[in-house]
LOFITOR-861003 format. One record per atom (N, C-alpha, C, CB): atom name; residue in three letters; y, z, x. Coordinates in steps of 0.2 Angstrom, whole numbers. Glycine has a CB too. Layout:
N
SITE, site, code, y, z, x
SITE, CA, ALA, Y, Z, X
...
END
This chain:
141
SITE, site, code, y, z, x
SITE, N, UNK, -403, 191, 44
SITE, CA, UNK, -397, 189, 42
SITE, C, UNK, -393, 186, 48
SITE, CB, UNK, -392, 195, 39
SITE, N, UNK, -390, 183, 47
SITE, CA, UNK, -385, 176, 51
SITE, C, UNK, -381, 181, 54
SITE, CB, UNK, -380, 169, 46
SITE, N, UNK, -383, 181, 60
SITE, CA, UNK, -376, 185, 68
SITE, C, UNK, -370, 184, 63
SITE, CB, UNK, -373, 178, 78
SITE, N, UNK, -366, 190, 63
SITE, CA, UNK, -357, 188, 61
SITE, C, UNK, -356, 191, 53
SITE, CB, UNK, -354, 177, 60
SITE, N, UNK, -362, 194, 50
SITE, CA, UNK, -362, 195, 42
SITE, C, UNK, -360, 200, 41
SITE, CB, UNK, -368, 194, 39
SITE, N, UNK, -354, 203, 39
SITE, CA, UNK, -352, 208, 36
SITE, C, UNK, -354, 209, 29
SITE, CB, UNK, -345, 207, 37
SITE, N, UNK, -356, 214, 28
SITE, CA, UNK, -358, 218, 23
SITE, C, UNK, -354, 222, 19
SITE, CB, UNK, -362, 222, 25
SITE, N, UNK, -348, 223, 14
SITE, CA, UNK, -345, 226, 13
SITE, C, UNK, -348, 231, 3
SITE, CB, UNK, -339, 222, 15
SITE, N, UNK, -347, 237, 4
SITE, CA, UNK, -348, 237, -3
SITE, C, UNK, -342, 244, -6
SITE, CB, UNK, -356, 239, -3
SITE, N, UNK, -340, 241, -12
SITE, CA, UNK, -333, 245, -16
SITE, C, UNK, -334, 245, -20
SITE, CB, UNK, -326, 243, -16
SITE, N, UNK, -329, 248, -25
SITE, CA, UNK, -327, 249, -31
SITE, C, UNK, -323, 239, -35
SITE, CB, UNK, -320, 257, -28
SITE, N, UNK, -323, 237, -42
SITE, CA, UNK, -321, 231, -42
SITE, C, UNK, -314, 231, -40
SITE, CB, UNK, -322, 228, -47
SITE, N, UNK, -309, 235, -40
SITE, CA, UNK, -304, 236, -36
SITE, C, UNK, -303, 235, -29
SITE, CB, UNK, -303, 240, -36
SITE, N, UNK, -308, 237, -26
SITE, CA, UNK, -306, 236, -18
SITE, C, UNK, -310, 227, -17
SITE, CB, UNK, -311, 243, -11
SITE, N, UNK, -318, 225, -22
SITE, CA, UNK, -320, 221, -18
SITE, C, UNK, -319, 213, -25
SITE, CB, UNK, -330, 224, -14
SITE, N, UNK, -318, 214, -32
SITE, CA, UNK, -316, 211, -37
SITE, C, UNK, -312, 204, -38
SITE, CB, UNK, -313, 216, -40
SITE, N, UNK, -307, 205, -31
SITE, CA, UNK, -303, 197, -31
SITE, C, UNK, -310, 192, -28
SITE, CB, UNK, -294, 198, -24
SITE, N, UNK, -312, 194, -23
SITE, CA, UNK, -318, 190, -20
SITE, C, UNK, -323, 189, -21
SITE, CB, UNK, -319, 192, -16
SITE, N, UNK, -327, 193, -24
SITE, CA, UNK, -329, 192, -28
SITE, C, UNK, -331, 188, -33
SITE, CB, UNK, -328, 196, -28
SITE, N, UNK, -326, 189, -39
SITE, CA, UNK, -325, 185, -44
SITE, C, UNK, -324, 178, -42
SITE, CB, UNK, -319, 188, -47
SITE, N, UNK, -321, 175, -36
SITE, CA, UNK, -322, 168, -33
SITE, C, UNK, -327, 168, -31
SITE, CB, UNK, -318, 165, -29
SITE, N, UNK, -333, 171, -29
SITE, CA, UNK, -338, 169, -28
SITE, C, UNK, -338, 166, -35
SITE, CB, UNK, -343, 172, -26
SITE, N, UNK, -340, 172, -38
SITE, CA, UNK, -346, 170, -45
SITE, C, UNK, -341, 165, -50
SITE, CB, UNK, -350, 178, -51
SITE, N, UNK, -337, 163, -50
SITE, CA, UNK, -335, 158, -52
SITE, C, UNK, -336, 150, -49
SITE, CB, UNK, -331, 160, -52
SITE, N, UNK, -336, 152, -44
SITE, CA, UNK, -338, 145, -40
SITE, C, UNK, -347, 143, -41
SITE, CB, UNK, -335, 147, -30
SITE, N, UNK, -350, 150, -40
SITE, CA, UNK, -358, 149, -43
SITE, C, UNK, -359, 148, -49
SITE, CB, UNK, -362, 154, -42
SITE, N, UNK, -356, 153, -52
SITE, CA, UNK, -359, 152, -59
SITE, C, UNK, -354, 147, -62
SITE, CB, UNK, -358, 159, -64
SITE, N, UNK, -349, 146, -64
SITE, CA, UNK, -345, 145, -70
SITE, C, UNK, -345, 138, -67
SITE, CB, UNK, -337, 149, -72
SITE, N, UNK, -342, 136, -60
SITE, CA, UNK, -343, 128, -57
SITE, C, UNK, -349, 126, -59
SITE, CB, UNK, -343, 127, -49
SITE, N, UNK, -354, 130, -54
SITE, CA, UNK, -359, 127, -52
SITE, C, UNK, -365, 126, -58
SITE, CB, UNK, -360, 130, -46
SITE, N, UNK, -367, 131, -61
SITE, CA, UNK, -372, 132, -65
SITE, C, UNK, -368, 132, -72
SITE, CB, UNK, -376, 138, -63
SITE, N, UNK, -362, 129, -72
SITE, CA, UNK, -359, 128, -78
SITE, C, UNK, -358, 131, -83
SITE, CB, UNK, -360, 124, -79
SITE, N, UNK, -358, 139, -84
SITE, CA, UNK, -359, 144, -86
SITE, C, UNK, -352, 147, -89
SITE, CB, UNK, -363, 147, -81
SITE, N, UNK, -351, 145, -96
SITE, CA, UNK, -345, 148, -100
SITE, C, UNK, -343, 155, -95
SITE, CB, UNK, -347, 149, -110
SITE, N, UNK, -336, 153, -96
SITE, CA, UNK, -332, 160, -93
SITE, C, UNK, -332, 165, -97
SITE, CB, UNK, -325, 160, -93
SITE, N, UNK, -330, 165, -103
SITE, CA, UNK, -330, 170, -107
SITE, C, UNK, -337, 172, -106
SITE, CB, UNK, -329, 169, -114
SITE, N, UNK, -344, 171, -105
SITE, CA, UNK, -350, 174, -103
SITE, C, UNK, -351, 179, -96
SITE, CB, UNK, -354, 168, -102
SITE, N, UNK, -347, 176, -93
SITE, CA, UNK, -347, 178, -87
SITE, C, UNK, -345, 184, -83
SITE, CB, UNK, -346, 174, -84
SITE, N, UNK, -338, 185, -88
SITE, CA, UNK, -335, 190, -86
SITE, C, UNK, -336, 194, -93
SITE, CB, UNK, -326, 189, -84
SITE, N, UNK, -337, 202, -88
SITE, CA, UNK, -337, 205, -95
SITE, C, UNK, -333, 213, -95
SITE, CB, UNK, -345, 207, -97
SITE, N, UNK, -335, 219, -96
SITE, CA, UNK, -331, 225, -96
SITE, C, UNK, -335, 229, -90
SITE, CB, UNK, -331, 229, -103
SITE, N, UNK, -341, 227, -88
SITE, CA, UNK, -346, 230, -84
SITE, C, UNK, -342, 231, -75
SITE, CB, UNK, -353, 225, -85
SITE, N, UNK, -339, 225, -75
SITE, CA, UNK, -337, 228, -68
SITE, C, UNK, -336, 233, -66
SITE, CB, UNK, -334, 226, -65
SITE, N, UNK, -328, 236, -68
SITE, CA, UNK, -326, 242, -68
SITE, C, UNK, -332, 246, -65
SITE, CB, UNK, -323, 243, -74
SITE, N, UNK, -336, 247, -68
SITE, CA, UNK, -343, 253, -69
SITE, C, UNK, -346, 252, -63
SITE, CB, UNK, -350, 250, -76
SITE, N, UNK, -345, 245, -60
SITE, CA, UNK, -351, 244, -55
SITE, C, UNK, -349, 245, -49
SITE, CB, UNK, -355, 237, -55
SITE, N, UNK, -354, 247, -46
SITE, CA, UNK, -355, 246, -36
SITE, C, UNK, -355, 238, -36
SITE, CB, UNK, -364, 251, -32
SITE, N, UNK, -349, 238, -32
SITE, CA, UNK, -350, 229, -30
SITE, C, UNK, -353, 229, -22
SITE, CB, UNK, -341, 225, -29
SITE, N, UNK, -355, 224, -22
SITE, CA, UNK, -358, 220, -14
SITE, C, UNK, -354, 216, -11
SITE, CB, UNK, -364, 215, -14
SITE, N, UNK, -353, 213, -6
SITE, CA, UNK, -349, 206, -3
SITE, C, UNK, -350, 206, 3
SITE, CB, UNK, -340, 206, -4
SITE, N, UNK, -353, 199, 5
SITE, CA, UNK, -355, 198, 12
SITE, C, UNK, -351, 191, 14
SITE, CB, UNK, -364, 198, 13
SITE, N, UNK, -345, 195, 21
SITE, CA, UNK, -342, 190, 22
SITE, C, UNK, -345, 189, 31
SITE, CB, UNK, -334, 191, 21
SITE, N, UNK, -340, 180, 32
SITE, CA, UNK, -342, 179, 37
SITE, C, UNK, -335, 177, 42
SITE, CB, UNK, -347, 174, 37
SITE, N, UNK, -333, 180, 46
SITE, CA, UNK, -328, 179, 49
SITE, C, UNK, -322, 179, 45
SITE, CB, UNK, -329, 175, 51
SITE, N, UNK, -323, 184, 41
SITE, CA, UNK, -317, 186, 36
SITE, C, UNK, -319, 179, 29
SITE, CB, UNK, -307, 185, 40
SITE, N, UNK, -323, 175, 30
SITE, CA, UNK, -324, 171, 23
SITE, C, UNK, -330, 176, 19
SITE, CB, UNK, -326, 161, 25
SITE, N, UNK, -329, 177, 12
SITE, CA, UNK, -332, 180, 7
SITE, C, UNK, -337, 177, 6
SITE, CB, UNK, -329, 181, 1
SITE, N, UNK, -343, 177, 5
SITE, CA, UNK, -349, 169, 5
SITE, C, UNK, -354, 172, 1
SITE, CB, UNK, -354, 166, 13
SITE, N, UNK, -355, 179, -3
SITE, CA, UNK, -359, 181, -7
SITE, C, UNK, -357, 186, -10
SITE, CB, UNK, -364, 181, -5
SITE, N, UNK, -358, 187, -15
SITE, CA, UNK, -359, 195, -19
SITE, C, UNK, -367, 198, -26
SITE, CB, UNK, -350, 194, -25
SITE, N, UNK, -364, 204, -25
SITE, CA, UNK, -369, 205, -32
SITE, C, UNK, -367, 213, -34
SITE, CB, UNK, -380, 204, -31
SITE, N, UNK, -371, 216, -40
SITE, CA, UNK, -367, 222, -42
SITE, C, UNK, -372, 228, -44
SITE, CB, UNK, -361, 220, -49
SITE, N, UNK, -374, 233, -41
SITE, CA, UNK, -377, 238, -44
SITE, C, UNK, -375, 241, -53
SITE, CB, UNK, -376, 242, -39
SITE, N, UNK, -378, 242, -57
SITE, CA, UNK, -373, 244, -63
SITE, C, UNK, -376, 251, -63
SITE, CB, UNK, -373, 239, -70
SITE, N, UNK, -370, 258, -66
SITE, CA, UNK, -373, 262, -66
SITE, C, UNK, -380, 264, -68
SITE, CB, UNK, -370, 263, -69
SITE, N, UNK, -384, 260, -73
SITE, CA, UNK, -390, 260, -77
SITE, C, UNK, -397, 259, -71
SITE, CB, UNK, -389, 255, -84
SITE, N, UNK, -395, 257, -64
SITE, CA, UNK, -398, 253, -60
SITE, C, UNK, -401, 245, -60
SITE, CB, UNK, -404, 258, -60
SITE, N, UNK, -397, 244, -65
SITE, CA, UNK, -398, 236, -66
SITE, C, UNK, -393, 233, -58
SITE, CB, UNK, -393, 233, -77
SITE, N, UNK, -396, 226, -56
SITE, CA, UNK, -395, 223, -52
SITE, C, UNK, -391, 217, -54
SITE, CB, UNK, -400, 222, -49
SITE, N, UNK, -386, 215, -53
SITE, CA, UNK, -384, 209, -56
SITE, C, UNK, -378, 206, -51
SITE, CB, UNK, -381, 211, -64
SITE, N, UNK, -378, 199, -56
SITE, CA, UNK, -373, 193, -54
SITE, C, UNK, -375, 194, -45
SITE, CB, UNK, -362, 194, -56
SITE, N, UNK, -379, 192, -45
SITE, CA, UNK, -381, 190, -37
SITE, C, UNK, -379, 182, -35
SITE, CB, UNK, -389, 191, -36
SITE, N, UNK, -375, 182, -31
SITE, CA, UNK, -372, 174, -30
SITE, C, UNK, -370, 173, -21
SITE, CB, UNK, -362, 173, -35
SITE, N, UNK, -372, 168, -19
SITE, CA, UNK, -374, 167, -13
SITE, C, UNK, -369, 159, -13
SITE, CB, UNK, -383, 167, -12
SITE, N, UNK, -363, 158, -10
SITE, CA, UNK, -361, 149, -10
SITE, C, UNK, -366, 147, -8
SITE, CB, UNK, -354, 145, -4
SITE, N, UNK, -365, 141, -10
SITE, CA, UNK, -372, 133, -8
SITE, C, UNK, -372, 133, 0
SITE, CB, UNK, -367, 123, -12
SITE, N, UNK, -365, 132, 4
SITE, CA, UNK, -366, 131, 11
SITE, C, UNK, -366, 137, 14
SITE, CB, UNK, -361, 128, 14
SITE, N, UNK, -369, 144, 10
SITE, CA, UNK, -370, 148, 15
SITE, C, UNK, -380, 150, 14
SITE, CB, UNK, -363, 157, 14
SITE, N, UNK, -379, 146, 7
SITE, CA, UNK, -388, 151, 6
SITE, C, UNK, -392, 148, 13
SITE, CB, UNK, -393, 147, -4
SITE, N, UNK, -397, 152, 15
SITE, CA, UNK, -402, 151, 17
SITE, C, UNK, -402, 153, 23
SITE, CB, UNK, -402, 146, 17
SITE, N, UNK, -395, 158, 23
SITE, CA, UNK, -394, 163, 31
SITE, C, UNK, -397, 172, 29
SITE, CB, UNK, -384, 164, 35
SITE, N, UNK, -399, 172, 24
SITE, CA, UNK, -402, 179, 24
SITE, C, UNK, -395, 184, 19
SITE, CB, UNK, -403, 182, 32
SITE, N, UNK, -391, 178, 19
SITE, CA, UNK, -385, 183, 14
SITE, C, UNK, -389, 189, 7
SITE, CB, UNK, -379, 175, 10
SITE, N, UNK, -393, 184, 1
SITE, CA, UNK, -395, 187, -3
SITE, C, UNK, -400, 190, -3
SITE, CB, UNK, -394, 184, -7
SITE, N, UNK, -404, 190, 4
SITE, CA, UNK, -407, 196, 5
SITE, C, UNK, -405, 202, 7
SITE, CB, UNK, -411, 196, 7
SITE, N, UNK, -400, 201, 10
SITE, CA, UNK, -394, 209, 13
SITE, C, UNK, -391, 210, 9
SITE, CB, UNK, -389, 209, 18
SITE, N, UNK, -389, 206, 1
SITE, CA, UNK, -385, 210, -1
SITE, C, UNK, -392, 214, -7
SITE, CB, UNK, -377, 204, -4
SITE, N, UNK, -398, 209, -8
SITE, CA, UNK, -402, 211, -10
SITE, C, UNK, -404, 221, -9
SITE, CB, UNK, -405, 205, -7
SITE, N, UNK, -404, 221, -2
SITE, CA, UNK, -406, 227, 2
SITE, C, UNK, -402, 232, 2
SITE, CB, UNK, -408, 225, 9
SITE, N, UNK, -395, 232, 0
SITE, CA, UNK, -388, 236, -1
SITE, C, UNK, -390, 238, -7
SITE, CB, UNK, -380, 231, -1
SITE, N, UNK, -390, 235, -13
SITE, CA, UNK, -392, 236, -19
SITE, C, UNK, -398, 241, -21
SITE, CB, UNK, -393, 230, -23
SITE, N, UNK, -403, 238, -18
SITE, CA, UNK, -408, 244, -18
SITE, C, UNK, -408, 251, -14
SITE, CB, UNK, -412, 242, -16
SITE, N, UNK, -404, 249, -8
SITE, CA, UNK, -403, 254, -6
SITE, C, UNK, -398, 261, -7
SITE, CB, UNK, -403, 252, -3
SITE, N, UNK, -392, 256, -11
SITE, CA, UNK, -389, 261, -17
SITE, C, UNK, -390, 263, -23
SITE, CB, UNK, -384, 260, -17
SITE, N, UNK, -394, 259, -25
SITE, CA, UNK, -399, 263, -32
SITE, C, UNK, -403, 269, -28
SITE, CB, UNK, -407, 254, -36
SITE, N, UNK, -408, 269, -23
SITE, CA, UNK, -411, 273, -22
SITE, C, UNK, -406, 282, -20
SITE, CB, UNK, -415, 269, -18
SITE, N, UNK, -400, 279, -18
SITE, CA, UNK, -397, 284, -16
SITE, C, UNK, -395, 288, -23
SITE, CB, UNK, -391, 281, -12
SITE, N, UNK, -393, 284, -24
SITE, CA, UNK, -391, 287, -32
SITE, C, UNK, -396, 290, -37
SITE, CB, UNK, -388, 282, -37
SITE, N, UNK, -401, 291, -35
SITE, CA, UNK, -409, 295, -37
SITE, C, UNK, -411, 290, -44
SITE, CB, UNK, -408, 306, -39
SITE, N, UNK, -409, 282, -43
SITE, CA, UNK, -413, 278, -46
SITE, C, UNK, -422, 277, -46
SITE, CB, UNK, -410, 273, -45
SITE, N, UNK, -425, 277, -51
SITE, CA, UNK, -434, 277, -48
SITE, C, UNK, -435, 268, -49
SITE, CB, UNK, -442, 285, -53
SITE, N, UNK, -430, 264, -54
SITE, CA, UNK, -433, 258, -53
SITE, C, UNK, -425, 255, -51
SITE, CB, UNK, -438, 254, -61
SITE, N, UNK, -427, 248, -51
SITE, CA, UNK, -420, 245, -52
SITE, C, UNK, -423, 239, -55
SITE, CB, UNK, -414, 243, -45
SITE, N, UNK, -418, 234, -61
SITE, CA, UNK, -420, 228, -64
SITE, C, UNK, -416, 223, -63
SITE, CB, UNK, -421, 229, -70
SITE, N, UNK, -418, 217, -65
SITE, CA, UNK, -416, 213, -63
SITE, C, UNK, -415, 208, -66
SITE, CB, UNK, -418, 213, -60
SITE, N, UNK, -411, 201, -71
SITE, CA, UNK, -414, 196, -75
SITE, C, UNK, -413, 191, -72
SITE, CB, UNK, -411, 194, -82
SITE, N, UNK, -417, 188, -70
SITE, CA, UNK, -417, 184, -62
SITE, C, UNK, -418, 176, -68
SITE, CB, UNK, -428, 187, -53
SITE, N, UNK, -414, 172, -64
SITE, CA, UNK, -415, 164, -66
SITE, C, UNK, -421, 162, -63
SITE, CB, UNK, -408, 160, -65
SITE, N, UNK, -426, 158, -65
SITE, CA, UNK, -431, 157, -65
SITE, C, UNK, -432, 153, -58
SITE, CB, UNK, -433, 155, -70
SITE, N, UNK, -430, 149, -55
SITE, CA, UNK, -428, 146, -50
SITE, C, UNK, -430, 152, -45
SITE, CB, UNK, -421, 144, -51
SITE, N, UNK, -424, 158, -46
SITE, CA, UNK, -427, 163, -39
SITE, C, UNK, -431, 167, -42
SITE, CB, UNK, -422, 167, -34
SITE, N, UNK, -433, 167, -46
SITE, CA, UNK, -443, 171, -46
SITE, C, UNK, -445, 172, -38
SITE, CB, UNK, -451, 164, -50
SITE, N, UNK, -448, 166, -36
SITE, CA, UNK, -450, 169, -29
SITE, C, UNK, -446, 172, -25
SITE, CB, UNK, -452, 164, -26
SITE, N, UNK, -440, 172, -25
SITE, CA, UNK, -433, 175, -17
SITE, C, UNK, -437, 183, -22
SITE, CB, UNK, -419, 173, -18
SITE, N, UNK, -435, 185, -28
SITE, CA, UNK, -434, 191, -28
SITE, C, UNK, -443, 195, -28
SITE, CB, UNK, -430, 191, -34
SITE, N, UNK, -446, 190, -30
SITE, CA, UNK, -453, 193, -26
SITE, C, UNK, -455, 194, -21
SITE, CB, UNK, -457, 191, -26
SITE, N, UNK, -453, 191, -17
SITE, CA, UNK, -453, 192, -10
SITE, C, UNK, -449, 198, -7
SITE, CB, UNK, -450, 186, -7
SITE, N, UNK, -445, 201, -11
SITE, CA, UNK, -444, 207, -8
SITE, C, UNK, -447, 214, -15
SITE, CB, UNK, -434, 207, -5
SITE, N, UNK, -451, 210, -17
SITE, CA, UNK, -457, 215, -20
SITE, C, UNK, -455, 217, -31
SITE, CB, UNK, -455, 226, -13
SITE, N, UNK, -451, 212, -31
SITE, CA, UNK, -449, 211, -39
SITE, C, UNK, -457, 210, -44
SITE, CB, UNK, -443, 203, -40
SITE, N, UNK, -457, 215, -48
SITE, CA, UNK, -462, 210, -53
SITE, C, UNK, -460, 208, -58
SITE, CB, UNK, -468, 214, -56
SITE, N, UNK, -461, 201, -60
SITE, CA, UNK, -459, 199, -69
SITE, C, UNK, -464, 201, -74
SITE, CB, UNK, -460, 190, -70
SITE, N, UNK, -459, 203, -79
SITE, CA, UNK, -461, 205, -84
SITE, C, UNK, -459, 199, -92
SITE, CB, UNK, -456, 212, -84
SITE, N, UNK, -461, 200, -96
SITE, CA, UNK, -461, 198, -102
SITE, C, UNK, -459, 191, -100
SITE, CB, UNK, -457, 201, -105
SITE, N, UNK, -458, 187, -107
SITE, CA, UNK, -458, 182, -108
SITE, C, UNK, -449, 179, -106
SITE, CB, UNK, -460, 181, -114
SITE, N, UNK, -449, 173, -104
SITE, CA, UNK, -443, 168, -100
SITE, C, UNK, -441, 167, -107
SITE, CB, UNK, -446, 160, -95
SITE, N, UNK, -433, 168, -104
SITE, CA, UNK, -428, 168, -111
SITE, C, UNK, -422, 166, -108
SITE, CB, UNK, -426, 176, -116
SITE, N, UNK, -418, 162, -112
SITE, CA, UNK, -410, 158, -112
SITE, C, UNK, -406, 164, -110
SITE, CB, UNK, -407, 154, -119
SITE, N, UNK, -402, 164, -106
SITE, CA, UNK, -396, 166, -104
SITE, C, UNK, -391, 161, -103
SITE, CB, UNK, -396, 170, -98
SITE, N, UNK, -386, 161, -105
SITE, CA, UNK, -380, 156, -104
SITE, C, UNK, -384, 147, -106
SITE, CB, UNK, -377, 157, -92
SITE, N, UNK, -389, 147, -106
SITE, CA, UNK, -393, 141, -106
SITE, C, UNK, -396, 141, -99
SITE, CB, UNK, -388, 134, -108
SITE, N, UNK, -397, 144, -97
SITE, CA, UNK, -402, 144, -90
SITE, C, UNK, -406, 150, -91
SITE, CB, UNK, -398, 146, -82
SITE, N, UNK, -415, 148, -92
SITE, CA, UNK, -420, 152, -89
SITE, C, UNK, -421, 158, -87
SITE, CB, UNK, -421, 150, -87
SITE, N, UNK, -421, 163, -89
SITE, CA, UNK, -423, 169, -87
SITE, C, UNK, -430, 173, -86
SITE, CB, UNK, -420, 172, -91
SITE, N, UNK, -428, 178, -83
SITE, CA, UNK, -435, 181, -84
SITE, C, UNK, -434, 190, -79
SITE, CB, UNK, -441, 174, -80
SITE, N, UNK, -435, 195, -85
SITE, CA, UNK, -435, 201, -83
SITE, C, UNK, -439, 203, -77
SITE, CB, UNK, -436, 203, -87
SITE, N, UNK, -437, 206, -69
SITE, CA, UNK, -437, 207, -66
SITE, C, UNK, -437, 214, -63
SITE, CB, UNK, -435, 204, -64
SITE, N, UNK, -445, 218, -62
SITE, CA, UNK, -442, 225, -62
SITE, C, UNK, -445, 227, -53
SITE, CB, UNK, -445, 231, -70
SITE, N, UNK, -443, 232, -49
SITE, CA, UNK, -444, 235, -45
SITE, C, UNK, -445, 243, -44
SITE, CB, UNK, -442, 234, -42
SITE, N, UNK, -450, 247, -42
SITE, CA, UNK, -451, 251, -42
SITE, C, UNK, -448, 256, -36
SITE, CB, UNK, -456, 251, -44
SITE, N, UNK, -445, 261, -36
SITE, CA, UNK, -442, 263, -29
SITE, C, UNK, -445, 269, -26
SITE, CB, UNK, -436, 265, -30
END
């Protein structure tokens, strides 16, 4: 990960304002992904992630009670410093704390390979979410 990366993880109260501009700026801007889709009731529930840099917020993602992994979002000008593999490694790591034995994943097909690389296997057949490619992602812990 990139010298300067703060790691933070909360409740969507403490981490939820920042957050939520990420994945809006990724999802809803960027990958053009209806709002109403995007937001749902699940936050509340979840363990959030957020990795800033110099006090700027440049990624998030959300453990959910069930050990599902989700809304992993990385800005455009920060991808490529190791952000969504640290926030990657937080998540697993607090699934496993939480005496999770897998964690899953619905990874957009695009990152298939990021999330293999830290040891994901695809499962089943590629299916539409929001109108972007999917494909179930599970790891064992």
């Amino acid at each position: 990960m990139s010298p300067g990366i703060l790691l933070q993880e909360g409740d969507w109260t403490r981490l939820g304002e920042a957050a939520a501009e990420i994945r809006r700026r990724v999802f809803v801007e960027e990958q053009q992904v209806p709002e109403e889709e995007e937001w749902d009731a699940l936050d509340a529930e979840c363990l959030h992630f957020l990795a800033c840099r110099e006090g700027t917020p440049l990624g998030t993602a959300r453990l959910l009670p069930d050990g599902h992994i989700g809304r992993v979002a990385v800005l455009a000008e920060a991808r490529g410093l190791g952000i969504g593999v640290a926030l990657m490694q937080a998540a697993i790591a607090a699934a496993r704390a939480r005496q999770h034995t897998e964690v899953v994943l619905s990874a957009q097909t695009h990152a298939l390979p990021f999330y293999a690389r830290l040891g994901f296997i695809a499962e089943g057949d590629i299916y539409l979410d929001a109108d972007i490619p999917h494909r179930v992602m599970r790891l064992s812990l």
